[in-house]
N, C-alpha and C positions, 0 to 999 in steps of 0.2 A: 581466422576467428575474429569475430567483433570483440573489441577491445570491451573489458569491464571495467566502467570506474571506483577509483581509489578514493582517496580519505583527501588528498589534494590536487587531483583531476578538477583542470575547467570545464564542469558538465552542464550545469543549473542554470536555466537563462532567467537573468534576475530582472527584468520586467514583470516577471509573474509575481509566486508570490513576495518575492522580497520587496517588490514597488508597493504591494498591497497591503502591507504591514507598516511602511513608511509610511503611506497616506492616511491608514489608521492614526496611526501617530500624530500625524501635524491636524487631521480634523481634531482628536481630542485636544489639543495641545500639549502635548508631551515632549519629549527632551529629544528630538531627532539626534543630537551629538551622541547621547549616550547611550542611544540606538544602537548607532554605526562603531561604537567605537569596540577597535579590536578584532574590527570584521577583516579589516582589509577592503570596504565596499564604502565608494563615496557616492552622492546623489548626484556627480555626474554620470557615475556608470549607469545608474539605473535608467537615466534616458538614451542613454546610445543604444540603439538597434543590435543587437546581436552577441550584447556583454552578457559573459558565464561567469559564473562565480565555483567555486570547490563544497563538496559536501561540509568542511573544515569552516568556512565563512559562513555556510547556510544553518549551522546549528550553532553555531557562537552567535550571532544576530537571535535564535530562537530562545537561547540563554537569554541574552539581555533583553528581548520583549516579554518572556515570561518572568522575570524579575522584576521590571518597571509597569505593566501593565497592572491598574490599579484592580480589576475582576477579573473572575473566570471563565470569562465570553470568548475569550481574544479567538479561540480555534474558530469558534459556531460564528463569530464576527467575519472571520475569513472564507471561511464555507458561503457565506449567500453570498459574500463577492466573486468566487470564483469565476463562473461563468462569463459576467460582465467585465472579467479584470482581463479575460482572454481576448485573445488575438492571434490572426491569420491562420494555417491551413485547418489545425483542431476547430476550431470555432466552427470554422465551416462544415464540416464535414458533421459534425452534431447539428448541425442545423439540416445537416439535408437526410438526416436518419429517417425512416421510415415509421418504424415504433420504438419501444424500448429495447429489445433483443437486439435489432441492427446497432442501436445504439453502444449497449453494451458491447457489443463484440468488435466495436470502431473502437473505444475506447481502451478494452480491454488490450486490441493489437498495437494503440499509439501512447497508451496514458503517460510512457515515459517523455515525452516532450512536456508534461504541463502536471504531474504529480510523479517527479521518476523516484521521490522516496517511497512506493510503495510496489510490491510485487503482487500480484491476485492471481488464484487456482480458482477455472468453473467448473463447476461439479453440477451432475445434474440429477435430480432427486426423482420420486414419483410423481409429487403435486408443486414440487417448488427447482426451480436454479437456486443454487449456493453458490455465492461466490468469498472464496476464504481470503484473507488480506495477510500478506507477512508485511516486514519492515524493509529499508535497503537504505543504502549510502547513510549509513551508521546514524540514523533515526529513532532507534532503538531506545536509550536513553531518553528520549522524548514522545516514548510508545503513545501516551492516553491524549499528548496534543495532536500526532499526526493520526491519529483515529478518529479523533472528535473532526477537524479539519478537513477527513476526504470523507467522513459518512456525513455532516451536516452537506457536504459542496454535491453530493448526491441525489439530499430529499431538494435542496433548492435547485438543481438543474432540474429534477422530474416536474417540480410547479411548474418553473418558466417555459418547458416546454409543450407543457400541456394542458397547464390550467388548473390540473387539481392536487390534494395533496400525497404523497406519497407516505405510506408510512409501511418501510422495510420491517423485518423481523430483524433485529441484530443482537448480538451473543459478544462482548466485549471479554479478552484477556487478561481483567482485574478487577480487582472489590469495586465495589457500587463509590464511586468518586463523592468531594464534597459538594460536587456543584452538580447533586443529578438533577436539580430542577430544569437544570438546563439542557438536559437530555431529551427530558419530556416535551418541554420547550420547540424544539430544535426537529426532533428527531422521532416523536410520538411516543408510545407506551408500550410497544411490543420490545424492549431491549431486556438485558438479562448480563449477567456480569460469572464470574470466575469460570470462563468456557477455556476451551482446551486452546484456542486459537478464535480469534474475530473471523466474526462469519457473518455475512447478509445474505437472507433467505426472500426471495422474490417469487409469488404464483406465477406456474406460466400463463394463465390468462392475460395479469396485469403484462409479462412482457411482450406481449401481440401486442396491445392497443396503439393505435395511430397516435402520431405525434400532432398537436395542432399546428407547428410552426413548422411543419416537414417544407424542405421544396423542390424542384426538382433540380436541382445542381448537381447532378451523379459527376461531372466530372470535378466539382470541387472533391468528392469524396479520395483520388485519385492522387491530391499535392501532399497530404502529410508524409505520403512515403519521400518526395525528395526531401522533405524537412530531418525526418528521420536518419537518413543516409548523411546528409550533411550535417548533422547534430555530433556524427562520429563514437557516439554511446547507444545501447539500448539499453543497458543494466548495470547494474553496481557488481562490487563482487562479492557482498552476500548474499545476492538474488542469483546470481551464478554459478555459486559454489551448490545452492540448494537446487537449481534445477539438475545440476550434471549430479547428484545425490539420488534424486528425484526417479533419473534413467538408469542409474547403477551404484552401486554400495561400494565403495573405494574411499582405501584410508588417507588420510592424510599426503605422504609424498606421494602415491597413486593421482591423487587428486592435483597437487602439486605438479607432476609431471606432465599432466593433457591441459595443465594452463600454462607451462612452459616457463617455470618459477620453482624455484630451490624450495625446501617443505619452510624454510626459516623465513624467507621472504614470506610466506603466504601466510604462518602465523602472525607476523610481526605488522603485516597490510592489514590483517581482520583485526589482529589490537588496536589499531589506529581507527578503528568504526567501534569502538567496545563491543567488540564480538569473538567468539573461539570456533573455530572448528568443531569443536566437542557442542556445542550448542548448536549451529547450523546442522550437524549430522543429526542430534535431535530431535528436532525440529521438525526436518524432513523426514525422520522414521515415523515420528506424531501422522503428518501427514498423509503417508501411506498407510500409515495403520488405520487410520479414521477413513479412507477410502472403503479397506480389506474388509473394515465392519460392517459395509452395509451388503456384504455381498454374505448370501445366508452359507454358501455352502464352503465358506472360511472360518475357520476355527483358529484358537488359541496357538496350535499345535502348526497350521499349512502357514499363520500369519506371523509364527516367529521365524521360520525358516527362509520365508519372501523376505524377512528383514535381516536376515543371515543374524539370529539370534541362537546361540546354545540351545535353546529349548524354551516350551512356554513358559514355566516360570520365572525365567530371567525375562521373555517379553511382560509377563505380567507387573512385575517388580521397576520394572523401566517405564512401562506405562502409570504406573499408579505413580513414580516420582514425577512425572513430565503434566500430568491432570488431576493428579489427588485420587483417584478414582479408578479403578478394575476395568480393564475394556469393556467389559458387557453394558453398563453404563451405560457407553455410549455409542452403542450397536445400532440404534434406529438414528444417530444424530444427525446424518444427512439422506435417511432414508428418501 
């Protein structure tokens, strides 16, 4: 089984973003000492080839640049550099995408090399792809930056790679922020706030169109897998604990047992991400249920028992604490 990283796993290769946050810093002139300090991460590491740092260093660094940083740009600041801030086999192989769809689906199977705090479900609708975004490697805690930061690094991959502007539909997991102008900004006018889960909705027309920068390197598309393989991670273990949820409803030491860990260890690993079992399981029933609704000939009644629920109204009661809102709601929401 591929190993899922912990709270202090050397996973995160800190050339990406952690180099990208430094350099923010020294262009503004800001206090690099008090940056780093705490991380355990010196600016020699960030130039050696091949230095990882722990989810544990990577969100103490996001502490102190969201404390020192004088606006509320820093995420939408990181998002246009993404792309540019990238390097070797990911880079390539987005360059050699075909349209957006190849795109998506390259990234979709590698993202953990260059955004591995994020987990994404494709769903695919009548007129639109959804693509749903959870959290991982205990990012949670910094939910509305690591959102702002992979949906800005989104619309600005789609410009550079084609020229024009991109503006997704997105559905964010909290009240309307104080900085939305910088959504609008950033990200266009189709967004929308207290949704049950962040979701990007893309027509599939716009995912056909050609890429301008497409080329023909198919077999760069080919090296991220040994990058991958050698990186020794593909997931955190909240992103792990929710897909084996995902394929089967099991409790706790059930769950416990098929990762090959005491039920106390695995409580005591998701504390160290501020996260519970009780929330990933959730999370993941959300997930399935918001599947279950778009299919017409599931009801209350077939969709609490695929969630091994008592009955509908304990699904009802669980649904309305987890969204504010009655599933019918949200019955057309990734129609």
């Amino acid at each position: 089984m591929t190993p899922l990283a912990t709270w202090q796993d050397k996973c995160i290769d800190s050339q990406l973003l952690v180099a990208s946050i430094v350099g923010l810093f020294k262009q503004r002139g800001l206090d690099g000492d008090k940056l780093l300090r705490g991380t355990g991460i010196f600016i020699a590491d960030i130039r050696t080839p091949g230095h990882l740092i722990s989810p544990k260093q990577l969100m103490t660094l996001v502490d102190n640049a969201l404390a020192l940083w004088p606006s509320g740009d820093l995420s939408f600041l990181l998002g246009q550099l993404w792309l540019p801030s990238q390097s070797g086999a990911l880079t390539a192989g987005l360059f050699c995408a075909r349209d957006l769809n190849s795109l998506g689906r390259f990234w979709y199977k590698y993202h953990w090399l260059t955004q591995p705090w994020l987990q994404t479900w494709r769903w695919e609708g009548d007129k639109e792809w959804h693509f749903l975004l959870s959290l991982d490697l205990g990012s949670q805690r910094h939910s509305q930056f690591f959102f702002e930061l992979s949906l800005s690094s989104l619309v600005a991959t789609y410009k550079l790679l084609t020229g024009k502007h991109c503006h997704p539909s997105v559905r964010f997991p909290y009240a309307a922020p104080h900085n939305l102008a910088l959504y609008y900004k950033y990200l266009g006018t189709d967004i929308g706030f207290y949704a049950p889960l962040c979701c990007v909705s893309l027509p599939k027309s716009m995912m056909h169109e050609p890429l301008s920068l497409a080329c023909a390197g198919h077999a760069l598309l080919q090296s991220p897998r040994y990058a991958l393989v050698a990186s020794g991670y593909r997931q955190g273990l909240a992103a792990g604990v929710r897909r084996k949820l995902m394929r089967e409803n099991l409790t706790l030491p059930q769950l416990a047992l098929k990762l090959g860990m005491s039920p106390a260890t695995l409580k005591r690993r998701l504390a160290d991400m501020n996260v519970s079992f009780g929330q990933l399981a959730d999370e993941t029933r959300l997930l399935k249920a918001l599947y279950y609704l778009t299919e017409p000939q599931q009801d209350a009644h077939s969709i609490a028992t695929l969630l091994a629920f008592s009955d509908a109204s304990n699904f009802r009661r669980s649904f309305k604490r987890w969204t504010g809102q009655l599933p019918g709601y949200f019955r057309c929401w990734l129609g």
